[in-house]
Each structure stands twice: as C-alpha cells, then as structure tokens.
C-alpha positions, 0 to 999 in steps of 0.5 A: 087405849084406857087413859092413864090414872092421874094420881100415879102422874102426880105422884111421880111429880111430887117425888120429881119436886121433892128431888129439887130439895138439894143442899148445895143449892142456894139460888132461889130463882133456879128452884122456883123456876124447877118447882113451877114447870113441874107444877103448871105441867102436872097441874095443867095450868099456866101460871105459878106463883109464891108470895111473902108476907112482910113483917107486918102481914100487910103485903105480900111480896112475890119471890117467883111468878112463872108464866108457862106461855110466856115462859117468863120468869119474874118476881118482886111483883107487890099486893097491898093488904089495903087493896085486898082485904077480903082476900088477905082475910081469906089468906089469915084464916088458914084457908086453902082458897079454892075459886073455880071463879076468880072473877065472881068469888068473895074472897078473890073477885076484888083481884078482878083489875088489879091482878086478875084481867092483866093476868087473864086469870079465870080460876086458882088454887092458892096454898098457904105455905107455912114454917113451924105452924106459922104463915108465910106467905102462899104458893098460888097456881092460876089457870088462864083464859078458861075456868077450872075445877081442882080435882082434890087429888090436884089439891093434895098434890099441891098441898104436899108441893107447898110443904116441899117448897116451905121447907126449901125456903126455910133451909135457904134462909137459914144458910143465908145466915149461916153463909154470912156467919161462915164469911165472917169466919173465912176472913178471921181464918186468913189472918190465922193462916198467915200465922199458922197455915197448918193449923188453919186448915185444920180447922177450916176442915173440921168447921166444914165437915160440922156444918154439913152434919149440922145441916144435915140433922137441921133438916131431918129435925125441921121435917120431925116439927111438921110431922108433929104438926100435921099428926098429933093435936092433943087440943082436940082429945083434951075436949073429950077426955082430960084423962089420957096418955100418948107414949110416942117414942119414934125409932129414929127422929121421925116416924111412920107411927101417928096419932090423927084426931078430928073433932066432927059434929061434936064426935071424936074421930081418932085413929092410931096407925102404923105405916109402913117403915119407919125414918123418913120413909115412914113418915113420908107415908105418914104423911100420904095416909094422914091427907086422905083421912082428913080427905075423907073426913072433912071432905067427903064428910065420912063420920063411919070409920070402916067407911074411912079406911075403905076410902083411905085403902083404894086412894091408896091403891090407886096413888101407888104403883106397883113397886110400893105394893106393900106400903099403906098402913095397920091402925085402929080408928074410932068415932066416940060420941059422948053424948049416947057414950058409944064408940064405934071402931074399925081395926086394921090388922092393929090392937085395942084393949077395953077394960069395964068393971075390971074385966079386959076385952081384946078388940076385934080387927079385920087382918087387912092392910090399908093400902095394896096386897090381899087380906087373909081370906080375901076380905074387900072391906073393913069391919065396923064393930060397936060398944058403950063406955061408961064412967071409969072405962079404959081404952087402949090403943097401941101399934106392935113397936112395944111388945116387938120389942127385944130385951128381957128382965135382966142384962144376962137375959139380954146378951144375945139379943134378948126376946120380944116384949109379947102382946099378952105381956102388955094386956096384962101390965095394962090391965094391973095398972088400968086404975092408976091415973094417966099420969102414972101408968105412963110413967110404968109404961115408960119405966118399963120399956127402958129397964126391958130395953137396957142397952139395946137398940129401939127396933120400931116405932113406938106408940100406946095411947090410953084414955078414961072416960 
C-alpha cells in the first residue's frame, strides 16, 4: 500500500490548529496545550514550546512547555540573555533557527547543560513568532533522544502554526484589557441598575452586542496587517525603479490578490497574483502561494520564473486535496536584471503590457493555472519568454478585478447593473497615459475606477502595478 503524502496530513493539521482560534476562549494554558498535541503529532517530535521576551528583550519567559512523553504541561520556565547570548542573537536577526544538531550548532550548543541535556534534546526547529512586524518571543518544537532533519514542508507547516498561535496571543491579551475595561463597567452599571434597572439592560445589551463586532472587525483587521506584511515590500522595488505605481484595492478588508518581490543577486524577482476567492479565503491562499515562492526562491535558489511557478504549481498539487481542485492562483512573475536590462517573465493565465517608443505590446501568457485542473491543451509546463528595457519603458502588470469590473460612463448606464470595464479599455487608457509620471496615472486609474463604479459594489479584488525604467 503506497504511503501517505505527508503535505495533505499537515495540511489538515494546520486547518485542525487554526479552529483553536476560538473567541469565547481565554484560557491560555487550554490552547497551548491543544495547539502542542497537534504539533508534536504532525510533527513527530516530542516536545513544544513558546516563549516570551520581557520588556528588555533579555529574557525570555515560557507561557507553555509541553512534553509528549511525559504529557506534562508546564510553564513560567526562564532563559537568560546572559547565559545565551548566541542563541538570543540568533533569535534578534529573524532567524528561523533550524539545528538538525542541538549539541554541536553555534547558535544553540551553549543551551547544551542548561536546557538542552535535562531535556534530552537532540535536534529544534525554532519559529519566531511576531505581532505587527514585531518579535515576541518564539515558538520551539524539539525532538528528543534521536537527531532530526525538518523537512521544509515541516518547516512551513510550522511557520503557518507560528502565525495562528501570534495571532491567538495577541486577541487574548487584548481581551485581557478589554476584560478589565468591561469589569470597571460592569461595577458602574450596577449602581446604575439600582437606579434605573430597565435602562440599564439596555445598555449592557447594546455594549455586548458592540463588543463582539468590535472583535469581530479587530480580527479580521489584525489578519489585513499580516497579509500586508507578508505580500507587499515597496523597499525592495524602490531599490530598482523610483518610478512605479501599486493600485491595490481588496473587495473585502483582505485579499486573495498580492504583490511578492525579492531582491536575489541583485536581480528583482517580482510576481502579481490573483488567487483563488477573494476575503479571508483568498488571503488564506495567498498566503500558501506566497510560502512556496519564497520556498522556491530563497530555498531552492530558483531565479527562472517559469522554473518558480512549475515548483509553486506541483507544491500546490501535492498540499491540496481534491475538493480544493480548483484553488492555486493567475499571475504574472518577472526576473529583471538591471545591469544587461532584460527581463525574463512567465505568464500564468494573467496580463502585462509593455509599452517602448510609444508603441504598446500585450504580454504573452501560458492559459494555465498555478495549482490543480488542466490547462488548455494540456500544457505541463510554463512558458518563459524574454525582452530588453530601456530608459522611458513601461511595464504594467494588473489582475482581471479592474476591467471585470461593472459600471458604465454614467448613472443611467449603471441602473441595471451596468457592464464590465473591458481589457482593451484599460490597454488604451494605460497606453494614452503611459508618459505621465507615476503619480499621476495612479491618480487617473484611481479616478476612474470610481466614476465607472458610482454606486456599485467593487466585485473583485483589484490590482495594477506600473513601473518606468
């Protein structure tokens, strides 16, 4: 009997983890004990930890150690920066600290007497687990009495695990706060009551029915921040053209639309992508494409991008099951070396236009998905395609939300629901506006988006990038 394929399991434990992510839950100890037995399974290690740096950064206290052999759950255990200073170094320099050899690693052999031996730790997996771009602490998953090498499916179900448990960290301390607040109201609104007990009630209903929607759009706002953490960084575009636009306008707070660069050997890498859905399940998707990108270029040193979205397209085959068939994602992903100015891109069932010596270029593009189904004619891999760039060159990149999108010139033209923006349309606004600077054909593109739209709902995720060599 063939074996069973190890991303669907973690996949599936990762979506068991996320459903700990409950709001009436407070008690800390409950979830890192849930969150822990999931891990050291799917994992199959033994130990799990998280930790908390101190105001100072230079301790870190645990909030939960659990010990699958023992089955022992424990906490308040203490690391001194002092004792450790390699390893608390290791930890400040955003590094996942991957030690297949606990006892011989430069970062985490000084643990050796202290942590390590009591523990019979032979190999961890350490996550920094981060709030807003910030680091906490992190979250440390340890095999004992034999060495282990954390395959990088293990390593990114991990990292997303990290991202659940930040995430759930974050909502309790804030409802701590918010619990304390609401205990100071409680006591004010019982002398009201013995007042005016009608009204009273009245107004504990209405501050209840509030808090929960203010929770409710925290969450869904806090998740909005990581998303734009993980998918947008403007630094690294800034370093190879001054001169570009991002319209990014997400049908709901987040979005299944993204913008993913890397700066690799001094050569951009930079990818505009549409996945699947839109809300929270786009960006849950997001998310999963955005992993095996930096996967397949900063750990398997892919710099090709038709070689990038092959790796990213049968990582996704192999993680989704069958009722996620159609899940993956369109884009466009280029590689531009500045210094011989040429670009070599790959298409994705997505749109790019290219605009020299004021005559336009549609891109080409394979029509295939990254991720499950069939392409047209049975395509098996991507396209690459080449050109060269020049001083005064545009490029655009954009998804199908702005010219799917419904609307018309006027309001009478919008009554019945309108008609859609059209790609020609946009080609030729692009091109009429293409010499203006960045600034100011985002502000066309943004202008009339709205005046098309009116009164309409947005119907997709929106996203045009731009850019002037």
């Amino acid at each position: 009997m063939a074996p069973i394929k190890v991303e669907v399991d973690l996949l599936k434990e990762l979506d068991n983890v996320s459903k700990i992510h409950i709001l009436e839950r407070s008690d800390i100890d409950l979830i890192m004990t849930d969150i822990s037995k999931k891990v050291v399974l799917a994992l199959k290690i033994e130990r799990l930890s998280a930790w908390l740096f101190n105001s100072e950064k230079t301790a870190m206290i645990s909030i939960g150690e659990y010990d699958k052999r023992s089955k022992k759950f424990s906490k308040d255990s203490v690391l001194q920066k002092k004792d450790f200073p390699s390893y608390f170094k290791g930890l400040s320099e955003n590094k996942i600290i991957h030690a297949d050899n606990i006892h011989t690693n430069p970062l985490t052999k000084e643990l050796n007497e202290l942590y390590s031996k009591p523990n019979d730790v032979y190999s961890l997996l350490d996550i920094p687990l981060r709030i807003g771009g910030d680091l906490m602490g992190v979250m440390c998953c340890e095999k004992t009495g034999s060495y282990k090498t954390f395959s990088q499916d293990e390593i990114s179900f991990a990292f997303s695990v990290s991202f659940v448990l930040a995430s759930n960290l974050e909502s309790r301390y804030r409802r701590a706060a918010q619990n304390e607040l609401e205990k100071m109201v409680s006591e004010k609104n019982n002398l009201i009551q013995e007042i005016k007990k009608q009204k009273s009630r009245i107004i504990e209903q209405k501050n209840e029915v509030d808090l929960k929607n203010k929770e409710l759009k925290d969450s869904v706002y806090y998740a909005k921040k990581i998303q734009s953490t993980i998918l947008s960084n403007h630094d690294i575009i800034d370093k190879f053209s001054s001169e570009h636009f991002l319209l990014f306008k997400p049908k709901d707070i987040i979005s299944g639309d993204f913008c993913f660069s890397v700066n690799k050997n001094g050569k951009l890498i930079l990818a505009i992508c549409d996945s699947t859905g839109h809300g929270v399940p786009g960006a849950f998707i997001s998310i999963l494409n955005t992993t095996y990108l930096f996967q397949a270029i900063n750990e398997k040193n892919i710099e090709q991008p038709n070689l990038i979205f092959d790796f990213v397209k049968t990582k996704l085959q192999k993680t989704l099951s069958k009722e996620f068939s159609s899940h993956g994602m369109d884009g466009l992903i280029l590689n531009y070396d500045v210094s011989k100015k040429k670009i070599e891109y790959t298409s994705a069932n997505s749109y790019g236009l290219f605009i020299s010596d004021n005559k336009a270029h549609t891109l080409n593009k394979d029509k295939m998905h990254v991720g499950m189904g069939e392409s047209e004619g049975k395509q098996s891999k991507f396209s690459l395609h080449k050109f060269k760039v020049k001083a005064g060159d545009v490029l655009y990149i954009y998804t199908d939300g702005y010219f799917d999108q419904f609307g018309g010139n006027d309001s009478e033209k919008r009554k019945n629901g309108g008609k859609k923006f059209k790609r020609k349309n946009l080609n030729d606004l692009l091109t009429k506006i293409h010499k203006k600077s960045m600034k100011e054909q985002y502000e066309i593109l943004n202008s009339t988006l709205k005046e098309w739209i009116g009164k309409l709902d947005q119907t997709d995720d929106i996203t045009v990038f731009g850019v002037k060599f």
